[in-house]
BADRENVEX-812034 format. One line per field, with one value per residue (C-alpha): x, y, z negated; chain; residue number from 1. Coordinates in steps of 0.02 Angstrom, whole numbers, plus 50000, padded with zeros to 5 digits. Last residue first. Example, Ala and Ser with C-alpha at 12.3 -4.5 7.8 and 13.67 -1.06 7.14 Angstrom:
// BADRENVEX-812034
u	c(50684	50615)
v	c(49947	49775)
w	c(49643	49610)
chaine	c(A	A)
num	c(2	1)
***
This chain:
// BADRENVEX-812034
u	c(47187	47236	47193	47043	46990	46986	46899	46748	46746	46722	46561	46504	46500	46416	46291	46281	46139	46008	46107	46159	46273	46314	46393	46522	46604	46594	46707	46823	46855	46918	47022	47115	47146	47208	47322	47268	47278	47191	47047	47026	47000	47161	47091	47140	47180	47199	47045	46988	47059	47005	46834	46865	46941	46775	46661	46791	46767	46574	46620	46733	46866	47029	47165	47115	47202	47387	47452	47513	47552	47427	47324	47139	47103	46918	46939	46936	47078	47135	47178	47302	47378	47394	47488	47624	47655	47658	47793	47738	47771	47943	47961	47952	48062	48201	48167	48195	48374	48426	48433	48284	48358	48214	48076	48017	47833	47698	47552	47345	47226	47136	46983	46913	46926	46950	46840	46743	46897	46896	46882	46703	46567	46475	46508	46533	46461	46557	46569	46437	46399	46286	46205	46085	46179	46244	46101	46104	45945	45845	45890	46007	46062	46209	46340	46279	46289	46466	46540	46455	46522	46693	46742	46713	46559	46415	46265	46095	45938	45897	45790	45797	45852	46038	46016	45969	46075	46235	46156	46165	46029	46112	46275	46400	46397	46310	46144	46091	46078	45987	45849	45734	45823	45901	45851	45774	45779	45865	46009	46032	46034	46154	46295	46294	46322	46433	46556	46527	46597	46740	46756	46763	46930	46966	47023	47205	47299	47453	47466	47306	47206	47339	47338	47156	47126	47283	47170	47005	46921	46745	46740	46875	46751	46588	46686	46748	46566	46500	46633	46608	46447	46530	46648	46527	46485	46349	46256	46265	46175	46072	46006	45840	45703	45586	45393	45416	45420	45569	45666	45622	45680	45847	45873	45843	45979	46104	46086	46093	46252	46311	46316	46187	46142	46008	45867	45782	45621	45586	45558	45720	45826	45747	45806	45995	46013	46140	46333	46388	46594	46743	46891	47004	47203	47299	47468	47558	47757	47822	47941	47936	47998	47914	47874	47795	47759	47674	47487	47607	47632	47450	47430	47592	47507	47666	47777	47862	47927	48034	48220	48173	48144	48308	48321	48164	48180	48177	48170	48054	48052	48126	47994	47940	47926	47825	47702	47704	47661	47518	47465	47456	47505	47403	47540	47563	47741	47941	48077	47978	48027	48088	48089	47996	47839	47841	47833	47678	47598	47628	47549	47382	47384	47396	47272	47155	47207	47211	47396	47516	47713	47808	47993	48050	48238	48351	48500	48408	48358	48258	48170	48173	48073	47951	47911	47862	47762	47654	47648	47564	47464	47401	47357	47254	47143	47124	47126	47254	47302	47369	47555	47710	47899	48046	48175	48304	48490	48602	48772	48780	48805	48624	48569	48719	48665	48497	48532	48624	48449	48371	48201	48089	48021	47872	47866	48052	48016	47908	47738	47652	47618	47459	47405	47333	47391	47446	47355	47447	47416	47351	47377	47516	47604	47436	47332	47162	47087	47112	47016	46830	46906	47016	46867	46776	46875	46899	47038	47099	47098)
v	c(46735	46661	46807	46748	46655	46825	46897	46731	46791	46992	46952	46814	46936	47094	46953	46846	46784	46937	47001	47144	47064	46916	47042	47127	46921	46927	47104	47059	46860	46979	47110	46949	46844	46985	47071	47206	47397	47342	47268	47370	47535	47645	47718	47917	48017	48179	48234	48405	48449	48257	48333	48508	48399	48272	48442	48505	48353	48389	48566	48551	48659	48553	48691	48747	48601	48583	48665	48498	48367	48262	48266	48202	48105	48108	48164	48392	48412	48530	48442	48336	48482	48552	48407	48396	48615	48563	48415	48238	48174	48263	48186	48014	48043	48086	47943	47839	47922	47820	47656	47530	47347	47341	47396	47590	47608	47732	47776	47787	47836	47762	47806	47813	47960	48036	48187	48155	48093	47900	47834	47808	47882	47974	47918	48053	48059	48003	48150	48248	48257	48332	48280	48381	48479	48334	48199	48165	48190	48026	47937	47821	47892	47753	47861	48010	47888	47836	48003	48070	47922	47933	48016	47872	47793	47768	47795	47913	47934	47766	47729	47912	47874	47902	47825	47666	47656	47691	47542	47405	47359	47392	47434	47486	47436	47276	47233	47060	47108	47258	47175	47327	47461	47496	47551	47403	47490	47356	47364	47532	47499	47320	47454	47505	47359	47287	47450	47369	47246	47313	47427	47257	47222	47035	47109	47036	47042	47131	47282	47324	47269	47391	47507	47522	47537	47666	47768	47754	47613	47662	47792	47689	47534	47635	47682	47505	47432	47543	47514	47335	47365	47447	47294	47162	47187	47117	47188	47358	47492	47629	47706	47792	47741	47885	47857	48001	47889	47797	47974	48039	47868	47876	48063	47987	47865	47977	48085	47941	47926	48083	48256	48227	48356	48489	48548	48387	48422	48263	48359	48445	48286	48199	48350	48357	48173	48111	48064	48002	47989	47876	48008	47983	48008	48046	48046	47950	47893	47729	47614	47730	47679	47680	47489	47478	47666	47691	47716	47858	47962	48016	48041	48147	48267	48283	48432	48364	48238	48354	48308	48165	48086	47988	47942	47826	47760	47580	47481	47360	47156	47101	46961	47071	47232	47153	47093	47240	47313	47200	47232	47404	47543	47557	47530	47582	47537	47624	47520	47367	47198	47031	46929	46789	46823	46985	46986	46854	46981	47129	47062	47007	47155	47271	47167	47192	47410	47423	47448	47579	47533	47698	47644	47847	47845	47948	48039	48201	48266	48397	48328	48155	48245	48353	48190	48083	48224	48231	48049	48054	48188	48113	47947	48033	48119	48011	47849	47677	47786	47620	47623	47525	47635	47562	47680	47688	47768	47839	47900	48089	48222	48265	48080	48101	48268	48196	48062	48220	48268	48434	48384	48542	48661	48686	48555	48589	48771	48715	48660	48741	48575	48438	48332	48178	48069	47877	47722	47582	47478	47341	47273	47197	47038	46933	46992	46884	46928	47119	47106	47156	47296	47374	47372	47444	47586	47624	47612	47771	47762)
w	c(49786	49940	50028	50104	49930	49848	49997	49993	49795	49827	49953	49830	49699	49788	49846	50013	50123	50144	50322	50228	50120	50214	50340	50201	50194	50405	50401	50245	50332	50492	50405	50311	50472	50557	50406	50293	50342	50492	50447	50318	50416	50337	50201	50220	50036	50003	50126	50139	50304	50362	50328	50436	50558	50611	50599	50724	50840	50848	50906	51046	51010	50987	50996	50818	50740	50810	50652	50585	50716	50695	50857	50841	51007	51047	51216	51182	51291	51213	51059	51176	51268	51072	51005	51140	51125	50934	50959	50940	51119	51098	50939	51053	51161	51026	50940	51108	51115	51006	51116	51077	51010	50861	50959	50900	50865	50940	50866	50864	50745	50576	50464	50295	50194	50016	49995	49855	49742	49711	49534	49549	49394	49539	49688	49829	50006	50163	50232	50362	50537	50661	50815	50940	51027	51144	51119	51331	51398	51434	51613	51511	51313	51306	51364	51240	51115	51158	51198	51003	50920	50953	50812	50678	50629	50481	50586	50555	50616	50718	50826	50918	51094	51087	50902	50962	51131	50979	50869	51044	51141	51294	51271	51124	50949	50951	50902	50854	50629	50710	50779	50697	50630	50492	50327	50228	50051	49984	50115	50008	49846	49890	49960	49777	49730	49851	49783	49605	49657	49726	49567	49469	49524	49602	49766	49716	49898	49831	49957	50008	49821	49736	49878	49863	49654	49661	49811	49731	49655	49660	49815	49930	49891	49926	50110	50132	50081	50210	50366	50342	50431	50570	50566	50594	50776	50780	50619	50756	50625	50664	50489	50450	50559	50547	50486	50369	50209	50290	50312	50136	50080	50183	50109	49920	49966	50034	49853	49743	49852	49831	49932	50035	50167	50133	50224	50258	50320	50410	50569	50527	50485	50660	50767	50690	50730	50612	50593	50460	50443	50502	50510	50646	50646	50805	50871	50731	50708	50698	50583	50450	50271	50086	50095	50272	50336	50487	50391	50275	50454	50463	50279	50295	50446	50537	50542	50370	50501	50597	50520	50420	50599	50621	50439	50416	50591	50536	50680	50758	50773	50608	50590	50419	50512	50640	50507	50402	50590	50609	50422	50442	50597	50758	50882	51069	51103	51119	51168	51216	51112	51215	51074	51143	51033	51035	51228	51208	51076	51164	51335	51251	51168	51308	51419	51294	51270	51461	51495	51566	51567	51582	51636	51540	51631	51527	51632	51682	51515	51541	51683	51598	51466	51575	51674	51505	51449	51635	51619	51453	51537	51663	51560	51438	51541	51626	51603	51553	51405	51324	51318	51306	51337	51409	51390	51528	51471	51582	51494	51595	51421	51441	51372	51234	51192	51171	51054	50966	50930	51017	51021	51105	50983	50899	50790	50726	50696	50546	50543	50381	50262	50239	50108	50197	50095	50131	50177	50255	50431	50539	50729	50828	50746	50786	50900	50908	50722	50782	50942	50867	50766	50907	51027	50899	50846	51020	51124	51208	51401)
chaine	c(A	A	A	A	A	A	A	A	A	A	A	A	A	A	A	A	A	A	A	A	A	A	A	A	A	A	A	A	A	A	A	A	A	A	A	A	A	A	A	A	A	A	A	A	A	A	A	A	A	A	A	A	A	A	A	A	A	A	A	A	A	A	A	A	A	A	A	A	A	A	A	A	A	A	A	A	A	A	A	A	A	A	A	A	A	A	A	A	A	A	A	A	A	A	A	A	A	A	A	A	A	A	A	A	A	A	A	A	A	A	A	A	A	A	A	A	A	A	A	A	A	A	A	A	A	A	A	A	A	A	A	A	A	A	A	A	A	A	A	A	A	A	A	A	A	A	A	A	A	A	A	A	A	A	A	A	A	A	A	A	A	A	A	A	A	A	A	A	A	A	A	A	A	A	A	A	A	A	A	A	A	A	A	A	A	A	A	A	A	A	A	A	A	A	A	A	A	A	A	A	A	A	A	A	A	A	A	A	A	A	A	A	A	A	A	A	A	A	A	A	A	A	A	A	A	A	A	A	A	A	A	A	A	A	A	A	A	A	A	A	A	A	A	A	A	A	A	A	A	A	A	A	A	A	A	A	A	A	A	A	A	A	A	A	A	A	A	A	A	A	A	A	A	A	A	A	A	A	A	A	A	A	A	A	A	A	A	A	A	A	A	A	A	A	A	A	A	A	A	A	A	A	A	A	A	A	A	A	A	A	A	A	A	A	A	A	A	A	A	A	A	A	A	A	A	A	A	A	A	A	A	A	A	A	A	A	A	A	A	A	A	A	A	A	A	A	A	A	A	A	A	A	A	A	A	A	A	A	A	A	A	A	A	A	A	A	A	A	A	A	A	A	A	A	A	A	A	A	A	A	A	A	A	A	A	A	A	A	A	A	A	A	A	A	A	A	A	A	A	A	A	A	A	A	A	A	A	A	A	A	A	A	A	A	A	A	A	A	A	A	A	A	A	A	A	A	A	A	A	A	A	A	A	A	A	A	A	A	A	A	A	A	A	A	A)
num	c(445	444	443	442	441	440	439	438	437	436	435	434	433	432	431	430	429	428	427	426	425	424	423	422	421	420	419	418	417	416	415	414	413	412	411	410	409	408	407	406	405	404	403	402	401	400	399	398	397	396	395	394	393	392	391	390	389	388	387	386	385	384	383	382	381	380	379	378	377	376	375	374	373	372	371	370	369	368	367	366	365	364	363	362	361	360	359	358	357	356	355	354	353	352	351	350	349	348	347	346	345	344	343	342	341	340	339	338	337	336	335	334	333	332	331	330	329	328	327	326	325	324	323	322	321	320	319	318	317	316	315	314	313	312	311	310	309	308	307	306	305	304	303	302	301	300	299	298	297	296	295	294	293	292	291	290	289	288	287	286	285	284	283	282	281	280	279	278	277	276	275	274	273	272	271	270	269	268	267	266	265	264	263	262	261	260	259	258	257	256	255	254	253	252	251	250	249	248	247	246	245	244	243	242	241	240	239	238	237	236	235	234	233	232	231	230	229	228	227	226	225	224	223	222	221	220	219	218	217	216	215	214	213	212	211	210	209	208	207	206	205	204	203	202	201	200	199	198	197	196	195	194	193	192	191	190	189	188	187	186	185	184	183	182	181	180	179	178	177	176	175	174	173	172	171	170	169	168	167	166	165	164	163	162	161	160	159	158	157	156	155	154	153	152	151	150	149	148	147	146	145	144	143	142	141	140	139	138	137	136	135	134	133	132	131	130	129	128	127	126	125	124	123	122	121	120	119	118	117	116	115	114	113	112	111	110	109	108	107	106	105	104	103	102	101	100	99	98	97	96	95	94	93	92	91	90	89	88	87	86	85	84	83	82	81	80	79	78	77	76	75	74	73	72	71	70	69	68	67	66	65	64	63	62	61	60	59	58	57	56	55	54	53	52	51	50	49	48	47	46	45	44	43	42	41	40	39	38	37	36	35	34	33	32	31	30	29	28	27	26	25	24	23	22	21	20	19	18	17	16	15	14	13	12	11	10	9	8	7	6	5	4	3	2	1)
***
């Protein structure tokens, strides 16, 4: 099935050469003709033309829904072009790294494979593993969502192309905000914080976080950072490894207001993200009003919810909020998604395949689906109807910029020291300074 954000997060520091990525826009055009219809390259004149071709193709829909209708695509192209073999290798997203990694390794790259864009494919890009297909989708890549397609980018060329794009947002218990009487939903920070005081002073536990799992606490001082520096502070600190600017100080800071208010709940720095006793079985059963996380949330709380009724209904969600005095426009974004790359030695006619997993009629099977995957194929929005997932699009509508998690967009080793530096924050053992110093020294600053 899709990975989650955590599962990616907690396995990053043991892939090396497969995970990471680049921020970009997410300024968005009309689709043209091209993402509507079927990929008509000359790659696939030569496949209909009789010269058999087999693509080897690396992915991690290991469930349904997912995995029937990646086969489904897969059997509509080699239907239509009769000559291409699709060899679909399916993976659990573990056993998918572990396998990547070893076939990296040995130089034996897949044609087309599940990547998440960043630092692991800077890395691949580097090693000269996958191939720059820059000029093979200029044709149809205006009918992507460019924010999307910037986290496959290494240096100003594509190496891979984007499915889906999550936004990392709050999400809140509708139920506890009423009984609270909170009306109105922050807009700034001073604005967040006032809401977790009227929450604390109404005998409500305010925030659900999973300290175990460092990265969903990392998600805070990313968000605050991408709200003080903005997107030339990020992609200078991304790119060149110098986090020495005061705005991510400042972002500890700011994080600092809140951790001083004591907002989570109790055990928290032990919890984990899913399972028992983890943040999402807090919120399912009302510990916990609020959590900082991406669109999966909803599936995971409601999984974690037991014999109690599922929250369904019951959550809402709302940006990041703004920083007053930051560099960073209200809207910009944290998140990631899921793509494909292209191995170094794949034929041409794998670009072609994979448009036609990116086309509009592609995108909209996906949206309807309603799983959690975000389609980024521009115009593909409406077809996802379930209503939590539409908050999720309306703010990645207003986004310019998307933060790629940091743990991806840098390398392994660097995501991981950024997660456990953001932890000694809120576990009472680090300061906005140390946190900044232990990334300098990460990245060999």
């Amino acid at each position: 099935m899709s990975m989650s954000r955590g599962r990616i997060a907690a396995l990053a520091t043991t892939a090396m050469l497969v995970v990471g990525a680049c921020s970009g826009s997410t300024a968005t055009t009309a689709p043209s003709a091209a993402a509507t219809a079927a990929p008509t390259t000359a790659a696939s004149a030569s496949a209909q033309a009789g010269e058999p071709v087999t693509i080897t193709w690396y992915h991690i829909q290991n469930n349904d829904p997912g995995l029937s209708l990646w086969k489904d695509l897969a059997d509509e192209y080699m239907a239509a072009h009769p000559n291409v073999k699709i060899d679909i290798q399916v993976n659990e997203n573990e056993a998918f790294k572990t396998k990547l990694t070893t076939l990296l390794q040995q130089g034996d790259v897949p044609d087309l494979f599940q990547t998440w864009g960043g630092g692991g494919l800077r890395q691949q890009v580097e090693a000269g593993l996958v191939k720059d297909i820059s000029a093979d989708i200029a044709p149809w890549k205006d009918t992507i969502n460019q924010g999307a397609l910037g986290m496959y980018a290494v240096d100003g060329k594509n190496y891979g192309v984007p499915f889906d794009l999550g936004l990392v947002g709050f999400w809140y218990n509708t139920k506890t905000f009423t009984d609270a009487g909170i009306t109105t939903l922050p807009a700034t920070w001073a604005d967040f914080l006032t809401t977790v005081k009227t929450l604390k002073d109404k005998g409500q536990t305010p925030i659900a976080l999973a300290g175990k799992d460092t990265w969903t606490g990392a998600f805070y001082w990313a968000y605050l950072a991408v709200r003080e520096c903005g997107q030339a502070g990020m992609d200078k600190a991304v790119t060149t490894g110098d986090w020495s600017d005061a705005c991510f100080v400042k972002a500890g800071q700011d994080f600092q207001q809140l951790i001083d208010l004591k907002p989570f709940q109790e055990g928290f720095l032990a919890a984990p993200w899913d399972g028992a006793g983890s943040s999402a079985a807090a919120q399912a059963t009302y510990n916990g009003a609020i959590q900082l996380m991406g669109q999966w949330l909803p599936g995971t709380v409601n999984a974690n919810s037991g014999d109690k009724r599922a929250m369904g209904e019951g959550l809402g969600w709302f940006p990041f909020p703004a920083v007053e005095g930051g560099a960073g426009d209200a809207f910009d974004g944290l998140g990631g998604g899921n793509g494909f790359a292209v191995g170094k030695d794949a034929p041409p006619e794998t670009v072609d395949f994979l448009h036609s997993l990116v086309t509009l009629d592609a995108a909209n099977r996906w949206g309807a689906l309603n799983s959690g995957i975000l389609p980024t194929t521009n115009g593909s929005e409406a077809s996802t109807t379930d209503p939590m997932l539409t908050l999720v699009l309306e703010g990645r509508a207003k986004a310019k910029f998307v933060q790629l998690y940091l743990d991806q967009a840098t390398s392994p080793e660097l995501g991981g020291a950024i997660n456990e530096a953001v932890a000694t924050l809120y576990a009472g053992t680090g300061t906005p300074e140390s946190v900044v110093q232990a990334i300098q020294a990460a990245a060999g600053q």
